[in-house]
C-alpha positions as CSV (number, residue, x, y, z in Angstrom):
1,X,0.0,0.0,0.0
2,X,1.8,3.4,-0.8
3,X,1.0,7.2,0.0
4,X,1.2,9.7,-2.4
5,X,1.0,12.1,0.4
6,X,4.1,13.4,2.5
7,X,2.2,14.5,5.8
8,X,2.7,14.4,9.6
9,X,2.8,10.7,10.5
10,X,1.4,8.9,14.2
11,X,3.0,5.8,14.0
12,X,2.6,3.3,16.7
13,X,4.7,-0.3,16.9
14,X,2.9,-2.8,19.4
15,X,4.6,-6.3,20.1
16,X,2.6,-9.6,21.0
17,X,3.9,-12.6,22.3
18,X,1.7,-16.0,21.9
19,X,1.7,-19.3,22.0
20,X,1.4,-21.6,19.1
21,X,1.9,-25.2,19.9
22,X,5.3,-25.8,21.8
23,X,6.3,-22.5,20.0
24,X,6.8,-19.1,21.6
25,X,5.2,-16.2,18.7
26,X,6.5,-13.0,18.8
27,X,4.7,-10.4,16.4
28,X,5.0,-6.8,15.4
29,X,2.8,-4.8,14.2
30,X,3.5,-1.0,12.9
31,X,0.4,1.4,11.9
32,X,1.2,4.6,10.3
33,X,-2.0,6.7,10.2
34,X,-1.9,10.3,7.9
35,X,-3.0,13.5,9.4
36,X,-4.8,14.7,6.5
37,X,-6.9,12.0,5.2
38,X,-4.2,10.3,4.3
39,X,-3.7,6.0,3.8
40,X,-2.6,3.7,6.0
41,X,0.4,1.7,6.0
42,X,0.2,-1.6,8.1
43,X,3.4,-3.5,8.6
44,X,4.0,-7.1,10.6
45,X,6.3,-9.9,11.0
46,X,6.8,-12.7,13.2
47,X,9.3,-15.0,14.8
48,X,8.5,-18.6,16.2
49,X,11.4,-19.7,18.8
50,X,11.6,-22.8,20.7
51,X,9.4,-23.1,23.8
52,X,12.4,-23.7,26.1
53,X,13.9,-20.6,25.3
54,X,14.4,-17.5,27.8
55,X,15.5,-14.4,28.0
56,X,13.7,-12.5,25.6
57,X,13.9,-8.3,25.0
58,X,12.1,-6.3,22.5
59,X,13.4,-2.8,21.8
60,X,11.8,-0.2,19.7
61,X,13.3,3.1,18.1
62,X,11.9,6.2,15.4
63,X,13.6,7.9,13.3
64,X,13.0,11.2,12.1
65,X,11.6,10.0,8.6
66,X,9.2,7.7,11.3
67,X,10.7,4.9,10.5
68,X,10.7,2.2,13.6
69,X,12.7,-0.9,14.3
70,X,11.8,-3.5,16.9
71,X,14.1,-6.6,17.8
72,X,13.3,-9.4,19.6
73,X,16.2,-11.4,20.7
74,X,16.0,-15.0,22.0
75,X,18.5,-17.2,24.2
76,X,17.7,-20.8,23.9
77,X,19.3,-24.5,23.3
78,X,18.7,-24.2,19.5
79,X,19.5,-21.6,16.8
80,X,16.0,-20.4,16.5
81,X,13.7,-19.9,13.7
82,X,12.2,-16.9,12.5
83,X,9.4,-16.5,9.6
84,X,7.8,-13.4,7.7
85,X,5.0,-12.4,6.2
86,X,6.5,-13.3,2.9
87,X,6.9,-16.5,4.4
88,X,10.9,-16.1,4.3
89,X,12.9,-18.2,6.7
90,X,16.1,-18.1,8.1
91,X,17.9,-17.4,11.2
92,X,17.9,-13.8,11.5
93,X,14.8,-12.4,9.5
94,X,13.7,-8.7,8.6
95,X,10.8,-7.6,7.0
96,X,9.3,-3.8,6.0
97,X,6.8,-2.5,4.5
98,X,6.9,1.4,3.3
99,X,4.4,4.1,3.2
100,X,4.5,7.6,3.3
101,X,7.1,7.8,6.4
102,X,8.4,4.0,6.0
103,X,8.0,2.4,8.8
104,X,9.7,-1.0,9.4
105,X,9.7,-3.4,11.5
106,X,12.8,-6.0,12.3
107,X,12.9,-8.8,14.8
108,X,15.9,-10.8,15.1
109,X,16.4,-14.7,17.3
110,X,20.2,-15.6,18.4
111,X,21.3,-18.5,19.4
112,X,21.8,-19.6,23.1
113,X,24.6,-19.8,24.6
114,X,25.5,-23.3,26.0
115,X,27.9,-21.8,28.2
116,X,26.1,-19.7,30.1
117,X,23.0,-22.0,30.1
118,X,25.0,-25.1,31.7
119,X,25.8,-22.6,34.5
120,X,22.1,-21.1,35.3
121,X,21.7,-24.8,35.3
122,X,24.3,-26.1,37.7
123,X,24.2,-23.1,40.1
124,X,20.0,-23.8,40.6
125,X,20.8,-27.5,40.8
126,X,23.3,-26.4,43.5
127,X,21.2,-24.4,45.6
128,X,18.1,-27.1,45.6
129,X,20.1,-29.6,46.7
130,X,21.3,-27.5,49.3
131,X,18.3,-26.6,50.6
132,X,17.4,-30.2,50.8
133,X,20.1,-31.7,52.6
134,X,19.5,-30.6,55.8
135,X,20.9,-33.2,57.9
136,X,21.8,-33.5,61.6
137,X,24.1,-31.0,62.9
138,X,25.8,-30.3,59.5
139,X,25.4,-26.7,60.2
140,X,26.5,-25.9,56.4
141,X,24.7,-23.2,54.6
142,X,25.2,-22.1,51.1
143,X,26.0,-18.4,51.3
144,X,23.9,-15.9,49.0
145,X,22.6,-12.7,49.2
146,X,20.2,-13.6,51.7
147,X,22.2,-16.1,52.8
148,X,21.5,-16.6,57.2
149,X,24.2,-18.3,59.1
150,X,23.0,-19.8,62.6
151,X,26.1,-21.6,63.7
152,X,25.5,-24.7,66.4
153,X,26.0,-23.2,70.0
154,X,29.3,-24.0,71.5
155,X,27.8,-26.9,74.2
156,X,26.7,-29.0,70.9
157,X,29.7,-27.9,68.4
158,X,32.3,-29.0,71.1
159,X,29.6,-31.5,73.3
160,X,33.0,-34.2,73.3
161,X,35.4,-31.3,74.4
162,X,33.0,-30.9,76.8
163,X,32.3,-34.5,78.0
164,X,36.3,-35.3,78.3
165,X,37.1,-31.6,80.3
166,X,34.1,-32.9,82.7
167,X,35.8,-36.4,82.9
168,X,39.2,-35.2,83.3
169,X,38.1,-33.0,86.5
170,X,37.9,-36.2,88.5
171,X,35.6,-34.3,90.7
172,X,32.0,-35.4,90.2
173,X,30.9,-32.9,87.3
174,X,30.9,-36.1,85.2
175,X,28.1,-38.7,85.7
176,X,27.1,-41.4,84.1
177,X,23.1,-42.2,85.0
178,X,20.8,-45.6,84.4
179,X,18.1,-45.2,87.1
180,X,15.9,-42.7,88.0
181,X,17.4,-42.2,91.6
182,X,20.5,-41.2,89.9
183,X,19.1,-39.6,87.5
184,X,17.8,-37.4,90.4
185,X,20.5,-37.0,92.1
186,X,22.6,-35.8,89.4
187,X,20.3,-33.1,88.0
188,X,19.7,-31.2,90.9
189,X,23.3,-31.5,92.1
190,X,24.4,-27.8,90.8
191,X,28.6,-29.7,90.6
192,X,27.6,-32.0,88.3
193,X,28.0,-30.0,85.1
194,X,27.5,-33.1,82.7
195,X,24.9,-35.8,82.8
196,X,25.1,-38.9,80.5
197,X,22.5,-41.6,80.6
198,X,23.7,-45.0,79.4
199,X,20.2,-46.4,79.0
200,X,15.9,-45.7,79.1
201,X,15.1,-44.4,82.2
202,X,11.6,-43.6,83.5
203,X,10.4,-42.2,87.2
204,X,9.4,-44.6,90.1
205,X,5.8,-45.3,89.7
206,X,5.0,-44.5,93.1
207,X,6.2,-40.5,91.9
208,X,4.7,-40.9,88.1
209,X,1.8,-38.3,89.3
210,X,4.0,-36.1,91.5
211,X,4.5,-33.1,90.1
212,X,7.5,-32.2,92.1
213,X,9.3,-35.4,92.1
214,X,12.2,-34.0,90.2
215,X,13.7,-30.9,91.8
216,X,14.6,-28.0,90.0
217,X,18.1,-26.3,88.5
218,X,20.2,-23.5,88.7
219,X,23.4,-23.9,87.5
220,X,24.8,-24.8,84.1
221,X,24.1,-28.7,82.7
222,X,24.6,-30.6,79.8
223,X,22.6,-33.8,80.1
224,X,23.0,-35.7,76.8
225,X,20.6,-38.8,76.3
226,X,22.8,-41.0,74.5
227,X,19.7,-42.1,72.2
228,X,17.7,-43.0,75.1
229,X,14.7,-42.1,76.6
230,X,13.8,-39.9,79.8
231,X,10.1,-40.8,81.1
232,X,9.4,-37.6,83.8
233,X,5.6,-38.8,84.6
234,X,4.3,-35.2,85.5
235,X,7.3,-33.9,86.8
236,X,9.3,-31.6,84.5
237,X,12.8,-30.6,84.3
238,X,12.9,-27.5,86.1
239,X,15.3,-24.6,85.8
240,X,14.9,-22.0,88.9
241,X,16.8,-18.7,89.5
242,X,20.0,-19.1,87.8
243,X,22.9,-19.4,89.5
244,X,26.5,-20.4,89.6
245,X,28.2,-23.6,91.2
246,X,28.4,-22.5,94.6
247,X,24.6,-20.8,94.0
248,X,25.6,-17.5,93.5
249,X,23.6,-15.4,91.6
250,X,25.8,-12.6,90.9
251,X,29.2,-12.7,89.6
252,X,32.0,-10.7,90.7
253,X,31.4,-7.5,88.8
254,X,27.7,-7.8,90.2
255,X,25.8,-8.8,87.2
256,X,23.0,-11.4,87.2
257,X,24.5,-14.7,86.5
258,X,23.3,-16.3,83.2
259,X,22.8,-20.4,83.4
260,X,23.0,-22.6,80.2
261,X,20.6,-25.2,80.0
262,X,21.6,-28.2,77.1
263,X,20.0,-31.2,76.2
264,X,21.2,-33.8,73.2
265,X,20.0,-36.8,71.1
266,X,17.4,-38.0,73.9
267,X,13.3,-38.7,73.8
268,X,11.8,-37.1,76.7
269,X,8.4,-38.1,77.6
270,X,6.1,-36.7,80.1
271,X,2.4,-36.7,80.8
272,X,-0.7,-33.8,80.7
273,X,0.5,-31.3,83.8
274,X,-1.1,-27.8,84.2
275,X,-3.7,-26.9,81.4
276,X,-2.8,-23.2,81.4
277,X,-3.3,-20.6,78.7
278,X,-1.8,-17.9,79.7
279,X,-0.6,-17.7,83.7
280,X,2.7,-19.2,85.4
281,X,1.9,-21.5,87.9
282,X,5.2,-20.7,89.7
283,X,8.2,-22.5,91.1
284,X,5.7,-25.5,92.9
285,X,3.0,-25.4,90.7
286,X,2.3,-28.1,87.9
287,X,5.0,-27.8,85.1
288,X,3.4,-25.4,82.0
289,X,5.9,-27.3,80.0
290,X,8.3,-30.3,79.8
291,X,11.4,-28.0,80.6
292,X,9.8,-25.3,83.1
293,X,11.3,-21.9,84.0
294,X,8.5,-19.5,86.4
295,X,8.4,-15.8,87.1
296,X,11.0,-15.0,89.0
297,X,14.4,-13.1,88.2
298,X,16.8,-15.5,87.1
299,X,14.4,-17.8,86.2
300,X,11.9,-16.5,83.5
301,X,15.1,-14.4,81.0
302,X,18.2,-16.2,83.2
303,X,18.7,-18.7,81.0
304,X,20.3,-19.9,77.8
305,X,18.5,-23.2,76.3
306,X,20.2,-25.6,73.4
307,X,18.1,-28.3,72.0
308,X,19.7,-31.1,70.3
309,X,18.1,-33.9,68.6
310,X,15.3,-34.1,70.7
311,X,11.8,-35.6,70.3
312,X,8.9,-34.9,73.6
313,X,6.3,-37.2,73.6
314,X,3.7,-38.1,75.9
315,X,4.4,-41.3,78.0
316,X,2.6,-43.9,75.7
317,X,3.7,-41.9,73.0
318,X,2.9,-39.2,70.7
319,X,-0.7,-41.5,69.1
320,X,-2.0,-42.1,72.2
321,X,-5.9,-40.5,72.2
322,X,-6.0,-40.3,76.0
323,X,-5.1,-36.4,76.6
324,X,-4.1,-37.1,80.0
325,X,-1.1,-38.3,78.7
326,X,0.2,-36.3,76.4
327,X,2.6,-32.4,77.2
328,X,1.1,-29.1,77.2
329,X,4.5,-27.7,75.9
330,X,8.3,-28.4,75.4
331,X,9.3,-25.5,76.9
332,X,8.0,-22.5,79.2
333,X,10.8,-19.5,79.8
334,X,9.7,-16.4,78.8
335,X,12.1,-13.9,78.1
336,X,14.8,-16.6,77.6
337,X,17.0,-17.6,74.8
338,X,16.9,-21.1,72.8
339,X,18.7,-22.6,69.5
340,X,16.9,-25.1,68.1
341,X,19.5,-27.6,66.1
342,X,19.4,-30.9,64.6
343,X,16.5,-32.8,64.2
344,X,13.8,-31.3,67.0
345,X,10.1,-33.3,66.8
346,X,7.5,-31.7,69.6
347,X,4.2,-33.4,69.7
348,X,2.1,-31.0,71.8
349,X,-1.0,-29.8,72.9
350,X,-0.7,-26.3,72.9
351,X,2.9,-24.2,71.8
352,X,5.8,-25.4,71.1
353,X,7.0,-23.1,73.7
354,X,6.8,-19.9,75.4
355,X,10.1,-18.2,74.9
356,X,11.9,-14.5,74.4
357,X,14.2,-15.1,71.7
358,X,14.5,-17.9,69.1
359,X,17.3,-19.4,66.9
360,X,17.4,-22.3,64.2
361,X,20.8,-23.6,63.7
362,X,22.0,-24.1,59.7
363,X,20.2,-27.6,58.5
364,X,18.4,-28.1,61.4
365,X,14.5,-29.7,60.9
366,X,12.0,-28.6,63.8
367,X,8.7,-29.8,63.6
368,X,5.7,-30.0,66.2
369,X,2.5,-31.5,66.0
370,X,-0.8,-31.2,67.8
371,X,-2.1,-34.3,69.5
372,X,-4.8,-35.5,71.7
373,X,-6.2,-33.1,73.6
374,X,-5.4,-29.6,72.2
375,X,-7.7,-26.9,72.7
376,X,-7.1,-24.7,69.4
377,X,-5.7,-24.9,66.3
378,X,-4.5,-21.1,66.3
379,X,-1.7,-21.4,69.2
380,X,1.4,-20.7,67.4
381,X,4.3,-22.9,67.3
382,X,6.5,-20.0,69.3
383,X,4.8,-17.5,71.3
384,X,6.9,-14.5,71.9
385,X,5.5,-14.1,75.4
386,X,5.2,-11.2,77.6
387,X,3.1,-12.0,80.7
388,X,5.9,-10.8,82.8
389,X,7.5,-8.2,81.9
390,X,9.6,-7.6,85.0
391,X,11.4,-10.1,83.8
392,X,10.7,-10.9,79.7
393,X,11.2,-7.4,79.4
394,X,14.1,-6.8,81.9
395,X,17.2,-5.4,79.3
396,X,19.5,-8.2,81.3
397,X,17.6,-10.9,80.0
398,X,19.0,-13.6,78.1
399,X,16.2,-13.4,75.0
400,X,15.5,-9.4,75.4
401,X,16.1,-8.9,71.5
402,X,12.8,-11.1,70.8
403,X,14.3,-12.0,67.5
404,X,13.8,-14.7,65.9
405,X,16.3,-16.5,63.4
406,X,16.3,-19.2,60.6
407,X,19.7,-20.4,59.9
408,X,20.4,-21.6,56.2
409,X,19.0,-25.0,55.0
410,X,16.7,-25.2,58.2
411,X,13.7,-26.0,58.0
412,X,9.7,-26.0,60.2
């Protein structure tokens, strides 16, 4: 179609891209329309690339004669196709059609580049398998822009160190437990700074419904399970107003002393305690959780928890559909700090826990699971809480910062 008329030109260029079979269709279209009365000029042409090509830009320019150019260019596996109007074929293909201000239109399709393709390719592979692989205590992470490294806490990274400095004391901080009595003895013994059981243990029967039949800690302890299994009854581990050795609770320049509370590779089961929402039911009270801090300085924000390969279940187990036996939480110490690392299973009737500051270790896999029992669906696996804030909100405490971090390849 041709003008016979040189007059102001509007000339508009739209692209379309469209599928037709397993082929990607890029089309351009140019309309010049005259000013005064003038004709028409219609241009188009269009490219079909390969469907499993990517990266693809369009640019579009005028001319001061009007005249527009639009390329398409196309990265992909294969040298890519391109046809006209005409019906023309050939790797790089352009087609125009003139009027009055001859407008044009030009698409062009490159081949990929295998290069650059294989490494997009290995560098996602990379990174999936990455995110997948997070085993026990790796603690790897795959660094990236976004990249969050949780490293284990020193009580797990160096838990051997630990267990041979305790052994080489030769002064009691070192024991080995089977029975409950021991058991006992050893964890409210503020010397003994490491307990190792060397087999299952579960409470006397005649204390399985005594909620104080373990007493509580103060000082720093490491009590790794060995793989075995820890039955409490309705008893909890406790952890009072943290102290030192020799039950001080300030050190020497005055400060509040901080206690570290570890526990590795060990299934602790306990049954139904207190069924409270919200309140602490204090230092004699029924346990709110399976490890049980209260409201009191030192206690609630005095302490630093690590969880190692752990797994709470109630005492016949986390299927059983009698509620009386199965935890209200793993934990209870608001405004305290815990790192979560490992593999951490938490079969629950309410929280997970009640706690002031949470961290997930690099690889670590944390899961909890409502069971028998559970009064609603919308507790949330960590409540940040706040009930008091004498302490929770005391700048001393150990889990003050309320953050709450996901190392690289963990997962919940």
């Amino acid at each position: 179609m041709k003008n016979t008329k040189n007059l102001n030109v509007d000339t508009k260029t739209h692209f379309k891209m469209y599928k037709s079979g397993k082929f990607w269709v890029m089309s351009g279209m140019s309309l010049a329309m005259l000013a005064m009365g003038g004709q028409a000029s219609l241009s188009a042409s269009a490219t079909e690339v390969n469907d499993s090509n990517t990266n693809k830009t369009i640019t579009t320019s005028q001319s001061a004669q009007g005249e527009e150019t639009g390329t398409a260019q196309t990265n992909g596996q294969s040298a890519a196709s391109s046809a006209s109007q005409s019906g023309s074929q050939s790797a790089n293909t352009q087609t125009s059609t003139s009027a009055s201000a001859t407008p044009s239109t030009s698409i062009s399709a490159t081949a990929d580049n295998a290069t650059d393709r294989s490494n997009f390719q290995s560098s996602v592979s990379s990174t999936s398998s990455t995110a997948q692989s997070g085993t026990n205590n790796t603690n790897s992470s795959a660094a990236s822009d976004t990249s969050v490294s949780v490293p284990l806490p020193d009580d797990i990274a160096n838990l051997q160190d630990k267990k041979q400095a305790a052994q080489a004391a030769n002064n009691g901080s070192y024991v080995q437990v089977s029975t409950w009595a021991a058991f006992k003895a050893a964890y409210t013994n503020n010397k003994v700074t490491y307990i190792e059981l060397t087999g299952n243990i579960a409470v006397d029967p005649a204390s399985a419904n005594n909620n104080l039949a373990l007493g509580e800690r103060t000082a720093s302890i490491i009590i790794d399970g060995g793989g075995f299994s820890l039955n409490i009854g309705k008893s909890a581990l406790r952890t009072g107003q943290a102290t030192d050795a020799n039950g001080n609770t300030r050190d020497a320049n005055g400060n509040r002393v901080k206690s570290t509370f570890t526990i590795t590779d060990i299934t602790l089961m306990q049954k139904a305690t207190a069924d409270n929402l919200v309140a602490d039911s204090g230092k004699n009270g029924a346990p709110d959780a399976a490890i049980d801090a209260y409201a009191a300085d030192g206690s609630y924000g005095g302490w630093y928890y690590n969880i190692n390969n752990f797994t709470l279940t109630g005492v016949n187990g986390k299927d059983d559909q009698n509620q009386s036996t199965q935890p209200l939480r793993l934990l209870d110490a608001e405004g305290s700090s815990v790192v979560l690392s490992g593999t951490v299973n938490a079969y629950v009737r309410q929280e997970m826990m009640q706690i002031g500051q949470v961290s997930i270790a690099n690889g670590a896999k944390v899961m909890m699971q409502r069971v028998a029992g559970f009064r609603n669906s919308g507790y949330s696996v960590f409540f940040f809480s706040a009930w008091r804030q004498s302490q929770s909100m005391n700048s001393q405490a150990t889990g003050y910062s309320h953050t709450f971090s996901v190392g690289d390849g963990a997962t919940i």
